[in-house]
N, C-alpha and C positions, 0 to 999 in steps of 0.2 A: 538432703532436704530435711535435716532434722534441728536446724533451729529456729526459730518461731519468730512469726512475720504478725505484727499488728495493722490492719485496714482502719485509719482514724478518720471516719466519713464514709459512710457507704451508700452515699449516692449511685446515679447513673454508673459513675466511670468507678469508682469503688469495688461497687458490686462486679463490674465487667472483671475486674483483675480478681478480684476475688475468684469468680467464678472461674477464670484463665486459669489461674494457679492452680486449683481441684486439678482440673481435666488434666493440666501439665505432671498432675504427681506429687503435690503437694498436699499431705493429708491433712484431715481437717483439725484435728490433735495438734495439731503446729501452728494454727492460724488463730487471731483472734481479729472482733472488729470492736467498734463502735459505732455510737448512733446515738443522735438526739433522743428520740421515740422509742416507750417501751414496746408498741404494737410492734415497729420495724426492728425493733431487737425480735423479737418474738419470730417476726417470717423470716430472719434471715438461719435462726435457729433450725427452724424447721428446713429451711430448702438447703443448707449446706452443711449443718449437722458443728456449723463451727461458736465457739463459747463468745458471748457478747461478756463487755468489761468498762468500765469506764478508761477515761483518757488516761487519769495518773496510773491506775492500775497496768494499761498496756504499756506504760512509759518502764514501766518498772521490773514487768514479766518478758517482754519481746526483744530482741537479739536487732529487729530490723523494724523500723515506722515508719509507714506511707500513709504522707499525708494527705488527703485525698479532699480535703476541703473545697470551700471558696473562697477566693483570694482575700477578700472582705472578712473572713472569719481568721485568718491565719494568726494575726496581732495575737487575739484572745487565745487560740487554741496553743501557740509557742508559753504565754504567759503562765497557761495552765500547767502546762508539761514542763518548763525548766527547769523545778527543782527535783523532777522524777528522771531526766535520760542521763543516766552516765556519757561516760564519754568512748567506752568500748561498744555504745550503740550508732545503729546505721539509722541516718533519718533521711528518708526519701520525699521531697516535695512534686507534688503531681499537682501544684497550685499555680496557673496562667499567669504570667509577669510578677514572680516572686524570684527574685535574687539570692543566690546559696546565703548572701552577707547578710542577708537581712534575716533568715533564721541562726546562723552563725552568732550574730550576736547576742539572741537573744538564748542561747543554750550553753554549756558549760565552755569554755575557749578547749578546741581542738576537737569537739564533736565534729564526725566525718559528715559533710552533706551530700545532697546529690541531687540533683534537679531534673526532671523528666516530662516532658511536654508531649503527654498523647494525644492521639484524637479519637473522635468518637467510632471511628470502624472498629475499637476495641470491644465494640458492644459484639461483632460478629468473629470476630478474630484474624480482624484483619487490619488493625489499624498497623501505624508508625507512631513509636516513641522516640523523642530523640531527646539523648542524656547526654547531660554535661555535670562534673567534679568538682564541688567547691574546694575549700582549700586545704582541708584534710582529707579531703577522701580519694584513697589508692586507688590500685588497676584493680584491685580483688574487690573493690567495693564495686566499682563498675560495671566488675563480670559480673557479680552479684542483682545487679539491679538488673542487667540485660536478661539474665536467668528470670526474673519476677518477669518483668514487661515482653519477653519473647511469649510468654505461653499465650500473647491476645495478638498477636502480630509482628512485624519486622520492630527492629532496634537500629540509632544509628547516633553515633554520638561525634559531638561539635563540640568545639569552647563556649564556653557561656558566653561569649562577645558574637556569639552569632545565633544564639537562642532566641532574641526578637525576630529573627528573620526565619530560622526554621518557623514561629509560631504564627509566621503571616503567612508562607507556602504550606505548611503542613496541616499546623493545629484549626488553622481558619479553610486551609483547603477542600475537606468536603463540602461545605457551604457555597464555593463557585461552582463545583459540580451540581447540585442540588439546585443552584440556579438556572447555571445552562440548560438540565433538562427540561426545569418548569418552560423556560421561555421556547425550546422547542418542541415543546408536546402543544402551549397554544399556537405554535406556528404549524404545526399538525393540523390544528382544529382549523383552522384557518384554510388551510391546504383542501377541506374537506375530510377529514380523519376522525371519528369518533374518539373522546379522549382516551381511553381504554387502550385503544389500540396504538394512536399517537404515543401513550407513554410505554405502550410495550417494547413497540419499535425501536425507542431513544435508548432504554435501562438497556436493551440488551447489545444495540450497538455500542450502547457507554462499554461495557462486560467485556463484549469481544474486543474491544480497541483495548481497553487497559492489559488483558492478557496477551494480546499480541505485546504490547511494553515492554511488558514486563519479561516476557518468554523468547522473544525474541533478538533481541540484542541490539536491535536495528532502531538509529536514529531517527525521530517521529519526524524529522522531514523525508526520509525516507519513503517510509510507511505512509505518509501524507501522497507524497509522489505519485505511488501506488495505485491510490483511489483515483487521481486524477487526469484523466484521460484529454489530451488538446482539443479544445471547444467542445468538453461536455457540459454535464451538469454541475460537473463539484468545483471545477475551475470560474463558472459563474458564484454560484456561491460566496467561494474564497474571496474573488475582487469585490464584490460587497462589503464582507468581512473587512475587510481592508477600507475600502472605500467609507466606512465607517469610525476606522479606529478601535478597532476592537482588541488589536495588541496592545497600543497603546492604552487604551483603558485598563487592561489587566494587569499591564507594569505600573499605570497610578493607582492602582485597586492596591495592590503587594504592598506599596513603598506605603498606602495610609496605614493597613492593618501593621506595618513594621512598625509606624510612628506609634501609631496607638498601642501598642506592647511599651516601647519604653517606657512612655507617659504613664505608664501602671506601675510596670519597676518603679518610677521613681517618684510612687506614692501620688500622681496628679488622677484618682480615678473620676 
Protein backbone atom coordinates (compact mmCIF):
# COMPACT_ATOMS: atom_id res chain seq x y z
CA UNK A 1 0.00 0.00 0.00
CA UNK A 2 2.52 2.43 -0.68
CA UNK A 3 1.10 4.28 -3.59
CA UNK A 4 -1.11 7.02 -3.21
CA UNK A 5 -4.80 7.01 -3.71
CA UNK A 6 -6.58 10.67 -4.33
CA UNK A 7 -10.54 10.84 -2.78
CA UNK A 8 -11.96 13.72 -5.47
CA UNK A 9 -15.22 14.44 -3.29
CA UNK A 10 -15.57 13.55 0.04
CA UNK A 11 -18.90 13.29 0.59
CA UNK A 12 -21.10 10.68 2.46
CA UNK A 13 -19.66 7.78 0.30
CA UNK A 14 -16.12 9.60 0.03
CA UNK A 15 -15.38 9.94 3.37
CA UNK A 16 -16.83 6.07 4.05
CA UNK A 17 -13.94 4.72 1.74
CA UNK A 18 -11.72 6.93 2.98
CA UNK A 19 -12.33 6.04 6.24
CA UNK A 20 -12.34 2.11 5.08
CA UNK A 21 -8.99 2.47 3.67
CA UNK A 22 -7.34 3.93 7.27
CA UNK A 23 -8.86 1.10 9.24
CA UNK A 24 -7.76 -1.46 6.13
CA UNK A 25 -4.07 -0.26 6.37
CA UNK A 26 -3.71 2.36 4.41
CA UNK A 27 -1.67 5.15 5.98
CA UNK A 28 -2.78 8.39 5.80
CA UNK A 29 0.87 9.65 4.22
CA UNK A 30 -0.59 7.79 0.88
CA UNK A 31 -3.92 9.27 0.86
CA UNK A 32 -5.05 12.60 -0.37
CA UNK A 33 -8.53 14.14 -0.79
CA UNK A 34 -10.52 17.06 -1.93
CA UNK A 35 -13.31 19.29 -1.27
CA UNK A 36 -15.25 22.07 -2.14
CA UNK A 37 -15.03 23.88 1.41
CA UNK A 38 -12.14 25.04 3.34
CA UNK A 39 -14.05 24.26 6.86
CA UNK A 40 -14.55 20.47 5.33
CA UNK A 41 -10.92 20.53 4.28
CA UNK A 42 -10.15 21.47 7.65
CA UNK A 43 -12.23 18.40 9.60
CA UNK A 44 -11.26 16.03 7.27
CA UNK A 45 -7.61 17.03 8.38
CA UNK A 46 -8.20 16.76 11.71
CA UNK A 47 -10.27 13.41 11.82
CA UNK A 48 -7.86 11.37 9.41
CA UNK A 49 -4.63 13.21 9.63
CA UNK A 50 -4.88 12.99 5.64
CA UNK A 51 -3.36 16.23 3.22
CA UNK A 52 -6.35 18.10 1.43
CA UNK A 53 -5.10 19.21 -2.30
CA UNK A 54 -6.82 20.61 -5.14
CA UNK A 55 -8.16 18.43 -8.06
CA UNK A 56 -5.27 19.21 -10.57
CA UNK A 57 -2.89 18.85 -7.89
CA UNK A 58 -4.27 15.16 -6.85
CA UNK A 59 -4.40 14.49 -10.75
CA UNK A 60 -0.79 15.09 -10.84
CA UNK A 61 0.67 13.51 -7.29
CA UNK A 62 -1.82 10.27 -6.96
CA UNK A 63 -0.91 6.76 -8.59
CA UNK A 64 -5.00 6.05 -8.22
CA UNK A 65 -8.41 8.68 -8.47
CA UNK A 66 -11.67 8.06 -7.11
CA UNK A 67 -14.03 9.76 -8.20
CA UNK A 68 -16.33 10.21 -5.75
CA UNK A 69 -18.69 12.99 -7.11
CA UNK A 70 -22.12 13.48 -8.40
CA UNK A 71 -22.97 12.40 -11.57
CA UNK A 72 -24.13 16.02 -12.34
CA UNK A 73 -20.66 17.28 -11.48
CA UNK A 74 -18.57 14.68 -13.38
CA UNK A 75 -18.59 16.71 -17.01
CA UNK A 76 -16.82 19.61 -15.10
CA UNK A 77 -14.56 17.69 -12.67
CA UNK A 78 -13.12 15.23 -15.94
CA UNK A 79 -12.63 18.88 -17.78
CA UNK A 80 -10.66 19.95 -14.84
CA UNK A 81 -8.35 16.93 -14.51
CA UNK A 82 -7.62 16.04 -18.34
CA UNK A 83 -4.73 17.81 -18.82
CA UNK A 84 -3.29 16.80 -15.32
CA UNK A 85 -3.83 12.53 -15.33
CA UNK A 86 -1.28 10.69 -17.41
CA UNK A 87 -2.08 7.72 -18.61
CA UNK A 88 0.11 5.39 -16.04
CA UNK A 89 -2.77 6.64 -13.69
CA UNK A 90 -5.93 4.56 -12.32
CA UNK A 91 -9.17 6.53 -12.37
CA UNK A 92 -11.96 5.04 -10.43
CA UNK A 93 -15.45 6.44 -10.89
CA UNK A 94 -17.85 5.67 -7.87
CA UNK A 95 -20.27 8.28 -9.97
CA UNK A 96 -24.23 6.34 -10.46
CA UNK A 97 -24.93 5.85 -14.22
CA UNK A 98 -21.58 7.16 -15.52
CA UNK A 99 -20.02 5.03 -18.39
CA UNK A 100 -16.09 3.99 -18.33
CA UNK A 101 -16.67 5.84 -22.28
CA UNK A 102 -17.76 8.66 -21.15
CA UNK A 103 -14.66 9.47 -18.83
CA UNK A 104 -12.51 7.66 -21.49
CA UNK A 105 -13.01 10.28 -23.71
CA UNK A 106 -12.65 12.84 -21.93
CA UNK A 107 -8.90 11.77 -20.48
CA UNK A 108 -5.80 11.10 -22.45
CA UNK A 109 -6.74 7.74 -24.99
CA UNK A 110 -5.63 4.56 -23.01
CA UNK A 111 -6.18 6.06 -19.45
CA UNK A 112 -7.20 2.79 -17.58
CA UNK A 113 -10.84 3.25 -16.00
CA UNK A 114 -12.90 1.34 -13.76
CA UNK A 115 -16.35 1.77 -12.66
CA UNK A 116 -17.66 0.86 -9.18
CA UNK A 117 -21.25 1.07 -8.03
CA UNK A 118 -21.33 1.05 -4.06
CA UNK A 119 -24.00 1.51 -1.88
CA UNK A 120 -24.55 3.18 1.19
CA UNK A 121 -23.84 0.12 3.96
CA UNK A 122 -20.24 1.41 3.10
CA UNK A 123 -21.00 4.01 5.69
CA UNK A 124 -20.84 0.77 8.31
CA UNK A 125 -18.76 -1.50 6.35
CA UNK A 126 -20.84 -3.45 5.12
CA UNK A 127 -21.92 -2.35 1.80
CA UNK A 128 -21.49 -4.22 -1.86
CA UNK A 129 -19.48 -2.58 -4.60
CA UNK A 130 -19.74 -3.98 -7.81
CA UNK A 131 -16.80 -3.23 -10.39
CA UNK A 132 -16.73 -3.28 -13.85
CA UNK A 133 -13.17 -2.47 -16.49
CA UNK A 134 -13.43 -0.07 -19.12
CA UNK A 135 -11.39 -0.65 -21.92
CA UNK A 136 -7.99 -0.18 -20.67
CA UNK A 137 -8.10 -1.23 -17.52
CA UNK A 138 -6.38 -5.01 -16.56
CA UNK A 139 -6.93 -7.67 -14.03
CA UNK A 140 -4.15 -5.79 -11.67
CA UNK A 141 -6.35 -2.68 -11.90
CA UNK A 142 -9.23 -4.60 -10.72
CA UNK A 143 -7.52 -6.29 -8.02
CA UNK A 144 -6.65 -2.96 -7.21
CA UNK A 145 -9.90 -1.42 -6.84
CA UNK A 146 -11.36 -4.54 -5.11
CA UNK A 147 -8.37 -3.96 -2.45
CA UNK A 148 -9.76 0.01 -2.08
CA UNK A 149 -13.60 -0.92 -1.99
CA UNK A 150 -13.16 -4.34 0.20
CA UNK A 151 -11.87 -2.45 3.27
CA UNK A 152 -16.17 -0.95 3.49
CA UNK A 153 -17.52 -4.35 2.45
CA UNK A 154 -17.96 -7.29 -0.10
CA UNK A 155 -16.86 -6.60 -3.94
CA UNK A 156 -18.32 -8.24 -6.96
CA UNK A 157 -17.51 -7.53 -10.36
CA UNK A 158 -19.83 -7.81 -13.80
CA UNK A 159 -19.33 -6.35 -17.37
CA UNK A 160 -20.47 -2.93 -17.48
CA UNK A 161 -23.65 -4.33 -19.81
CA UNK A 162 -24.97 -5.35 -16.50
CA UNK A 163 -23.94 -2.35 -14.28
CA UNK A 164 -27.74 -0.75 -14.80
CA UNK A 165 -28.89 -3.77 -13.29
CA UNK A 166 -26.52 -4.30 -10.42
CA UNK A 167 -27.43 -0.47 -9.71
CA UNK A 168 -31.36 -1.15 -9.50
CA UNK A 169 -30.61 -4.67 -7.10
CA UNK A 170 -27.77 -3.30 -5.20
CA UNK A 171 -27.03 0.37 -5.30
CA UNK A 172 -31.00 1.23 -4.88
CA UNK A 173 -31.36 -1.89 -2.67
CA UNK A 174 -31.09 -0.58 0.71
CA UNK A 175 -33.84 1.74 -0.05
CA UNK A 176 -36.66 -1.48 -0.53
CA UNK A 177 -35.35 -2.45 2.69
CA UNK A 178 -35.72 0.76 4.55
CA UNK A 179 -39.13 0.59 3.02
CA UNK A 180 -40.38 -2.72 3.89
CA UNK A 181 -39.43 -1.90 7.57
CA UNK A 182 -41.16 1.49 7.62
CA UNK A 183 -44.40 -0.16 6.29
CA UNK A 184 -44.12 -2.97 8.81
CA UNK A 185 -43.27 -1.16 11.91
CA UNK A 186 -46.77 0.91 11.04
CA UNK A 187 -48.36 -2.32 10.59
CA UNK A 188 -46.94 -2.95 14.17
CA UNK A 189 -48.64 0.18 15.27
CA UNK A 190 -51.58 -0.91 13.94
CA UNK A 191 -51.22 -4.34 15.45
CA UNK A 192 -51.31 -2.47 18.75
CA UNK A 193 -47.21 -2.22 19.17
CA UNK A 194 -45.63 0.89 20.36
CA UNK A 195 -43.39 2.23 17.55
CA UNK A 196 -40.33 1.70 19.50
CA UNK A 197 -40.82 -1.67 19.79
CA UNK A 198 -42.49 -2.37 16.34
CA UNK A 199 -39.30 -1.12 14.83
CA UNK A 200 -37.16 -3.07 17.17
CA UNK A 201 -38.87 -6.31 16.49
CA UNK A 202 -38.55 -5.64 12.39
CA UNK A 203 -34.49 -4.36 12.34
CA UNK A 204 -33.64 -7.18 14.28
CA UNK A 205 -35.67 -9.90 12.33
CA UNK A 206 -34.41 -8.00 9.13
CA UNK A 207 -30.46 -8.87 11.15
CA UNK A 208 -31.21 -12.32 11.84
CA UNK A 209 -32.84 -13.26 8.43
CA UNK A 210 -29.97 -11.59 6.48
CA UNK A 211 -27.35 -13.52 8.39
CA UNK A 212 -29.01 -16.59 8.14
CA UNK A 213 -28.48 -15.67 3.98
CA UNK A 214 -25.85 -15.14 4.09
CA UNK A 215 -24.22 -17.84 6.60
CA UNK A 216 -26.12 -20.39 5.74
CA UNK A 217 -26.01 -21.45 2.39
CA UNK A 218 -29.60 -22.32 2.18
CA UNK A 219 -31.98 -21.13 -0.57
CA UNK A 220 -34.47 -18.44 0.97
CA UNK A 221 -37.37 -20.58 -0.21
CA UNK A 222 -35.93 -22.81 1.84
CA UNK A 223 -35.32 -20.82 4.81
CA UNK A 224 -38.95 -19.33 3.91
CA UNK A 225 -40.31 -22.88 4.26
CA UNK A 226 -38.84 -23.09 7.57
CA UNK A 227 -41.00 -20.35 9.15
CA UNK A 228 -43.88 -21.59 7.76
CA UNK A 229 -45.70 -24.03 9.39
CA UNK A 230 -49.51 -25.57 7.53
CA UNK A 231 -52.34 -23.14 8.48
CA UNK A 232 -50.31 -21.05 10.68
CA UNK A 233 -49.61 -17.57 10.76
CA UNK A 234 -46.99 -16.93 8.21
CA UNK A 235 -48.70 -19.00 5.62
CA UNK A 236 -51.67 -16.47 6.11
CA UNK A 237 -49.53 -13.60 5.65
CA UNK A 238 -47.70 -15.07 2.47
CA UNK A 239 -51.23 -15.63 0.44
CA UNK A 240 -51.89 -11.93 1.17
CA UNK A 241 -48.49 -11.13 -0.05
CA UNK A 242 -49.39 -12.79 -2.99
CA UNK A 243 -52.89 -12.05 -3.09
CA UNK A 244 -51.65 -8.43 -3.55
CA UNK A 245 -48.82 -8.67 -5.97
CA UNK A 246 -46.25 -7.82 -4.11
CA UNK A 247 -43.61 -9.91 -6.24
CA UNK A 248 -44.84 -8.62 -8.94
CA UNK A 249 -44.46 -5.07 -7.86
CA UNK A 250 -40.80 -5.84 -6.83
CA UNK A 251 -39.99 -7.19 -10.30
CA UNK A 252 -41.67 -3.70 -11.69
CA UNK A 253 -39.89 -1.78 -8.95
CA UNK A 254 -36.21 -3.47 -10.38
CA UNK A 255 -36.99 -3.34 -14.11
CA UNK A 256 -38.00 1.09 -13.42
CA UNK A 257 -34.87 1.62 -11.14
CA UNK A 258 -32.78 -0.52 -14.30
CA UNK A 259 -34.60 1.80 -16.84
CA UNK A 260 -33.89 4.75 -15.01
CA UNK A 261 -29.97 4.06 -14.70
CA UNK A 262 -29.66 3.84 -18.39
CA UNK A 263 -31.68 6.93 -19.01
CA UNK A 264 -28.71 8.62 -16.85
CA UNK A 265 -25.91 6.66 -18.92
CA UNK A 266 -27.17 8.24 -21.69
CA UNK A 267 -27.19 11.65 -20.36
CA UNK A 268 -31.51 11.90 -20.30
CA UNK A 269 -31.16 13.01 -16.41
Amino acid sequence: MTQTVAVLGTGKIGEALLSGMIRAGWHPAHLLVTTRRSERAQELRDRYGVETVTNAEAAKRADTLILAVKPQDMGRLLDELGPHVATDRLVISAAAGIPTSFIEERLSPGTPVVRVMPNTPVLVDEGMSVISGGSHATPEHLAHTEEIFGGVGKTLRVPESQQDAATALSGSGPAYFYFLVEAMTDAGILLGLPRAQAHDLIVQAAIGAAVMLRDSGEHPVKLREAVTSPAGTTISAIRELENHGVRAALIAALEAARDRSRELASGNG
